[in-house]
C-alpha atoms as an extended CHARMM CRD file, in Angstrom:
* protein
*
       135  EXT
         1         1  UNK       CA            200.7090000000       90.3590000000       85.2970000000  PROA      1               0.0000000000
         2         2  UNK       CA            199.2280000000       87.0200000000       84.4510000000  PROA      2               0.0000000000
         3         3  UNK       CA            197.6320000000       85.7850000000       81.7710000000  PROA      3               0.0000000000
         4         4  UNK       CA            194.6080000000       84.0490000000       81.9840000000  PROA      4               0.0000000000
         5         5  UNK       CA            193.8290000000       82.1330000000       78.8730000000  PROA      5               0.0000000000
         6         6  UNK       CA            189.6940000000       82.1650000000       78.9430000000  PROA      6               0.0000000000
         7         7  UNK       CA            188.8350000000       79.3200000000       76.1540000000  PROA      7               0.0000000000
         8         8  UNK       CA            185.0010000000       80.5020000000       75.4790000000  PROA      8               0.0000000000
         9         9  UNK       CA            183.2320000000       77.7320000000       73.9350000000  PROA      9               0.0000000000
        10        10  UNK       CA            179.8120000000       79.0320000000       71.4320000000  PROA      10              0.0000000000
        11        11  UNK       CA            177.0910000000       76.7740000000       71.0760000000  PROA      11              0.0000000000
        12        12  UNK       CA            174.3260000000       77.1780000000       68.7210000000  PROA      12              0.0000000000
        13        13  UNK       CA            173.9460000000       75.9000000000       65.0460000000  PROA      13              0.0000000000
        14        14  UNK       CA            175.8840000000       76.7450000000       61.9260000000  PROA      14              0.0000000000
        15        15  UNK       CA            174.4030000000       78.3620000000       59.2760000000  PROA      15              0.0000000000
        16        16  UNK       CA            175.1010000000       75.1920000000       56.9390000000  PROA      16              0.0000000000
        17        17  UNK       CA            173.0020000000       73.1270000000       59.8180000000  PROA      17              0.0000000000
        18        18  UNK       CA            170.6330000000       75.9590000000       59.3450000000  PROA      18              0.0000000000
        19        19  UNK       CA            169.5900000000       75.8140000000       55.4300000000  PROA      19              0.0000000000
        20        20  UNK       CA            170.5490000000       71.9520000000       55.7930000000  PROA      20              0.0000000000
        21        21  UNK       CA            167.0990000000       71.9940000000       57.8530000000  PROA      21              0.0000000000
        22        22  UNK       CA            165.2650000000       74.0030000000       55.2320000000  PROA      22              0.0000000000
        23        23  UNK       CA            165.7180000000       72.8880000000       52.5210000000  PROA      23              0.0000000000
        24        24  UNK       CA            164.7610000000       69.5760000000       54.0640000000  PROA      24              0.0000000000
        25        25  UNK       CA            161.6380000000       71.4340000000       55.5220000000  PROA      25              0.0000000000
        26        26  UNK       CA            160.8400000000       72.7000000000       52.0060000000  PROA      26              0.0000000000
        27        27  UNK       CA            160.8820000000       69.4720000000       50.3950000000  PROA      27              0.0000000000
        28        28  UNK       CA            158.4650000000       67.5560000000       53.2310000000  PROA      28              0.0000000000
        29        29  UNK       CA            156.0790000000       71.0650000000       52.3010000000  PROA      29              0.0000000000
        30        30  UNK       CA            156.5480000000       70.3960000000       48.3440000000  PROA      30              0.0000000000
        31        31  UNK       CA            155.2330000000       66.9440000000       48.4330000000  PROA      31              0.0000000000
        32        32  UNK       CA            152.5010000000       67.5430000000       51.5080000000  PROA      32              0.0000000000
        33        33  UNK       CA            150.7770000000       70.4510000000       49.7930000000  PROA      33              0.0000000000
        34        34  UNK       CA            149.4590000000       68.3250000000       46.8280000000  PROA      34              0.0000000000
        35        35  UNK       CA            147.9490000000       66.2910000000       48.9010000000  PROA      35              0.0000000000
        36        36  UNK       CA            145.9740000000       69.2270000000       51.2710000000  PROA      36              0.0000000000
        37        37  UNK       CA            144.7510000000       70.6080000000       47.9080000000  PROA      37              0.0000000000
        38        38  UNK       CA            143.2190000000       67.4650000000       46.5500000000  PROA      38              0.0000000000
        39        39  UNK       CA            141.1030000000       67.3860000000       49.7370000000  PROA      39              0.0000000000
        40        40  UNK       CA            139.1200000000       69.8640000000       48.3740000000  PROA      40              0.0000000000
        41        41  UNK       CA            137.7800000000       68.1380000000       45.5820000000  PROA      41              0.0000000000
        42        42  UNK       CA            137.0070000000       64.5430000000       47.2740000000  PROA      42              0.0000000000
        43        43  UNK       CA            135.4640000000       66.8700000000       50.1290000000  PROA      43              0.0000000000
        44        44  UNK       CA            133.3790000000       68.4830000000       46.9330000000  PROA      44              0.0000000000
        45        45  UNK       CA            132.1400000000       64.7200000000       45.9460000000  PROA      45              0.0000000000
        46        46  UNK       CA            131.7600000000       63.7360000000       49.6570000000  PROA      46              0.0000000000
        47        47  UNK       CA            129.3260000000       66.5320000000       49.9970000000  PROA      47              0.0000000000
        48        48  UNK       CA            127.5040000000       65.6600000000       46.7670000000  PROA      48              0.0000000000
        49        49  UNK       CA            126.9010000000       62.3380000000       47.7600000000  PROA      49              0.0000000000
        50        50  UNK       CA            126.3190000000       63.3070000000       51.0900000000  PROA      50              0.0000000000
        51        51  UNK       CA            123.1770000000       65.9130000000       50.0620000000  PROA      51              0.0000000000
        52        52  UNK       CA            121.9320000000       62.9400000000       47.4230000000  PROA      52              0.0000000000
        53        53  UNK       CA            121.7440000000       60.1690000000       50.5550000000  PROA      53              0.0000000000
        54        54  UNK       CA            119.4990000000       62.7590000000       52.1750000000  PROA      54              0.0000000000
        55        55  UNK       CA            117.3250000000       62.6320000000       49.3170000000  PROA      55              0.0000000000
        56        56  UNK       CA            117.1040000000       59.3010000000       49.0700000000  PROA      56              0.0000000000
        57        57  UNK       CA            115.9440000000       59.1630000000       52.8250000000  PROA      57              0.0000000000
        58        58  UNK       CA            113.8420000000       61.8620000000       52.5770000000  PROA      58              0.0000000000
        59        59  UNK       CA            111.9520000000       59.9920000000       49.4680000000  PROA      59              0.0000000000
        60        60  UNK       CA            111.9350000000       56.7700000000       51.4940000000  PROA      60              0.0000000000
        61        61  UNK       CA            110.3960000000       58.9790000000       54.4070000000  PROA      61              0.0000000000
        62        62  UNK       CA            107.6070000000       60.7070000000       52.1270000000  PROA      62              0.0000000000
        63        63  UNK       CA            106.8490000000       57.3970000000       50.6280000000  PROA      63              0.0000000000
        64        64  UNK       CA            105.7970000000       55.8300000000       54.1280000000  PROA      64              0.0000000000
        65        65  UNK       CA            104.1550000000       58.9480000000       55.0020000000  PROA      65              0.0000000000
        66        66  UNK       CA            101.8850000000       58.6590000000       51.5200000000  PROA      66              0.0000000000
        67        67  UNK       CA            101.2130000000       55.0340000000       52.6100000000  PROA      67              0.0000000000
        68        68  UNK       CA            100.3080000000       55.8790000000       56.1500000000  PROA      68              0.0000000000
        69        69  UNK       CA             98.0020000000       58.6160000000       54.7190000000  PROA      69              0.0000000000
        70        70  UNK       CA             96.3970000000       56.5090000000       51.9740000000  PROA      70              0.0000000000
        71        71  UNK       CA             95.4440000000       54.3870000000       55.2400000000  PROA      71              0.0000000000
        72        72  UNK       CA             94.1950000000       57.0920000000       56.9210000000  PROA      72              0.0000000000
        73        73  UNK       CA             96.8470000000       56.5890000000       60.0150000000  PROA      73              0.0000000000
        74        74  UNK       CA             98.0320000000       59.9630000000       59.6270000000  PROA      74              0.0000000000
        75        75  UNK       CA             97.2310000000       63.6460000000       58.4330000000  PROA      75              0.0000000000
        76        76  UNK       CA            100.8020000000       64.4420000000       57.5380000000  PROA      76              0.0000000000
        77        77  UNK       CA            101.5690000000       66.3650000000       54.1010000000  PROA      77              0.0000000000
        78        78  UNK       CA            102.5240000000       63.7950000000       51.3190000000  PROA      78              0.0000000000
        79        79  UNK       CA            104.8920000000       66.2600000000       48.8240000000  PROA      79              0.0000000000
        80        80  UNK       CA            104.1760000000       65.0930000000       45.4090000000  PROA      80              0.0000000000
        81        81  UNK       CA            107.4480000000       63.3440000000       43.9420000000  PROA      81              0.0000000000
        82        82  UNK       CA            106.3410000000       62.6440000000       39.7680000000  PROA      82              0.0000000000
        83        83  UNK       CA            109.7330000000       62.7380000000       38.8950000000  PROA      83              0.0000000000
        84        84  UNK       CA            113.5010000000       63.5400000000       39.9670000000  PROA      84              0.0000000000
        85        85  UNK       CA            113.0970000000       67.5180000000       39.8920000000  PROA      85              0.0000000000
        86        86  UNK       CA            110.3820000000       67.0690000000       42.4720000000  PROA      86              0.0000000000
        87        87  UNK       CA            113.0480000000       65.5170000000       45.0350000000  PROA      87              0.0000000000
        88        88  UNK       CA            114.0180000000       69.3180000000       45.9140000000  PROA      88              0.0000000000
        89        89  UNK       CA            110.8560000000       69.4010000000       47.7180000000  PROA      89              0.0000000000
        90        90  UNK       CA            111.2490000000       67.1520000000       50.0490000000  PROA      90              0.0000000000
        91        91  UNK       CA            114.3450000000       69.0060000000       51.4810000000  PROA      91              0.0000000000
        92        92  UNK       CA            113.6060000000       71.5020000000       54.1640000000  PROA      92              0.0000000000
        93        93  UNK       CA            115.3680000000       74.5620000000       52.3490000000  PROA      93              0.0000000000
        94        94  UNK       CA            114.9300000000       72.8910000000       48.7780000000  PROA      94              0.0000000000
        95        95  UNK       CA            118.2750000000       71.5620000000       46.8050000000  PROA      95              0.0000000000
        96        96  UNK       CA            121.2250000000       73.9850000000       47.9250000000  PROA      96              0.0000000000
        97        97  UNK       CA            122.5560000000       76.3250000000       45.3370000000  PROA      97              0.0000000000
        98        98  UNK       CA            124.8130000000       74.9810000000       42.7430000000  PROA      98              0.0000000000
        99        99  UNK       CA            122.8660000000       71.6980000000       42.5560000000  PROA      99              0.0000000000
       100       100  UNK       CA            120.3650000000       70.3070000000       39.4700000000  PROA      100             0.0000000000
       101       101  UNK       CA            118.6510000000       67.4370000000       39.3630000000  PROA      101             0.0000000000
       102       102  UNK       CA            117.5700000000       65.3350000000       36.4280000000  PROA      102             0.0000000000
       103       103  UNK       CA            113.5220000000       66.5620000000       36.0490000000  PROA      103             0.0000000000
       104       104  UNK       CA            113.3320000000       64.6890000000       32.7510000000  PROA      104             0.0000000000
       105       105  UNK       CA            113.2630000000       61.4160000000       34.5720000000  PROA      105             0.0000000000
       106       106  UNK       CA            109.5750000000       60.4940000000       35.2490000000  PROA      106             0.0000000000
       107       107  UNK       CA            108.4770000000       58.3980000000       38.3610000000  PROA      107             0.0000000000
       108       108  UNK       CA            105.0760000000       56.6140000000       38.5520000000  PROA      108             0.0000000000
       109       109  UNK       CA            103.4550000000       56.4980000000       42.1950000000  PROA      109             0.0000000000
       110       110  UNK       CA            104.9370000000       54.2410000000       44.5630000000  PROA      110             0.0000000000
       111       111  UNK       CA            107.8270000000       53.2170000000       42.1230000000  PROA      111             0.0000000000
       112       112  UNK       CA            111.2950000000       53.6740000000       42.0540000000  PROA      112             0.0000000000
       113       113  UNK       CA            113.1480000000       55.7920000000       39.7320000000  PROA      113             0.0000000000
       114       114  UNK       CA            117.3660000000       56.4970000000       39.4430000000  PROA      114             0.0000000000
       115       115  UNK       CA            117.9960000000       60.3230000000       40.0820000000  PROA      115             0.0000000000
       116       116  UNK       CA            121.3650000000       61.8020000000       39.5440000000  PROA      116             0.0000000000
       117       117  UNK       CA            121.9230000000       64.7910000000       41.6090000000  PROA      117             0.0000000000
       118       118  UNK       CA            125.1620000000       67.1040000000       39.8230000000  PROA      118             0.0000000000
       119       119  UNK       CA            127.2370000000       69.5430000000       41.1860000000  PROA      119             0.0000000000
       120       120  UNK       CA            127.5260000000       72.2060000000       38.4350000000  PROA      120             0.0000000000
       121       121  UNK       CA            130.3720000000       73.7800000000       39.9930000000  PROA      121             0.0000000000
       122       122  UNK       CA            132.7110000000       70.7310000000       39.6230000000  PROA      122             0.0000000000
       123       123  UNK       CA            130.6090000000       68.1780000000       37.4870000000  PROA      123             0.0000000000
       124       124  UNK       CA            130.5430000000       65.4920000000       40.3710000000  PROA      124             0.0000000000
       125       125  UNK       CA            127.1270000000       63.5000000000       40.4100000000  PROA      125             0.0000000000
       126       126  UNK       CA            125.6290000000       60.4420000000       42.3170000000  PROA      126             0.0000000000
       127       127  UNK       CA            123.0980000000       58.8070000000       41.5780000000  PROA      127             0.0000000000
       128       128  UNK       CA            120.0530000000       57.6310000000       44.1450000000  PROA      128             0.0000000000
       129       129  UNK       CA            116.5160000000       56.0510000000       44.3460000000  PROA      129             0.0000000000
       130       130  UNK       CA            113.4830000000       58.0390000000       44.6770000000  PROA      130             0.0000000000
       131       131  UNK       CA            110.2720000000       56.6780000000       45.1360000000  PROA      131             0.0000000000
       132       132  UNK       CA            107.5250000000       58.2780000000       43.4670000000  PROA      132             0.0000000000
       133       133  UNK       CA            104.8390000000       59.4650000000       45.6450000000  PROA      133             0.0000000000
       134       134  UNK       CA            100.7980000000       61.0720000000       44.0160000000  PROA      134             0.0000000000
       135       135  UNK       CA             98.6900000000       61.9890000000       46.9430000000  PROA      135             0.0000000000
């Protein structure tokens, strides 16, 4: 009888390849995961500056509709802006929760006044023009 010498050759990856590749994979996660997490609090003062630029536009926009009005050119409501708490009403659904605004700064009619809108939650603010508006 013959022998036949059958030399099988295995391919495939050690298991020192193996943890080699995580523990490289773990480190890359350690030092990415910071970074994912502090994207929560820039998207927190993105959002607060975001919602305080719509304020400002929406005070610019009630401030040329009280001007149009005062010229009889239009029959639109003017929302009365005396100071920085009124700039909730000139947002559709008023200031979202978790948001204050700074009602102890007064604004004269048709002059501008510095707001700061705060984010209770996480303390961010911005500050933004209003324009006062007395129909």
């Amino acid at each position: 009888m013959a022998r036949h010498s059958l030399s099988k050759q295995q391919s495939g990856f050690t298991l020192i390849e193996l943890i080699a590749v995580m523990v490289i994979l773990g480190i890359l996660a350690a030092t990415a995961v910071p970074k994912f997490v502090d994207l929560s609090d820039e998207a927190q003062t993105a959002a607060t500056s975001a919602l305080a630029g719509n304020m400002e536009s929406a005070s610019a926009l009630n401030h040329a509709v009280d001007i149009a009005a005062e010229a009889n050119l239009t029959t639109d409501t003017v929302e009365t802006v005396a100071d920085c708490g009124d700039g909730s009403n000139l947002l559709i659904s008023g200031l979202p929760a978790g948001y204050t605004l700074d009602a102890a700064v007064t604004i004269g009619d048709k002059v501008t006044g510095s707001c700061i809108l705060t984010h209770t939650a996480s303390a961010d603010t911005a500050n933004f023009a209003m324009i006062g508006a007395v129909p």
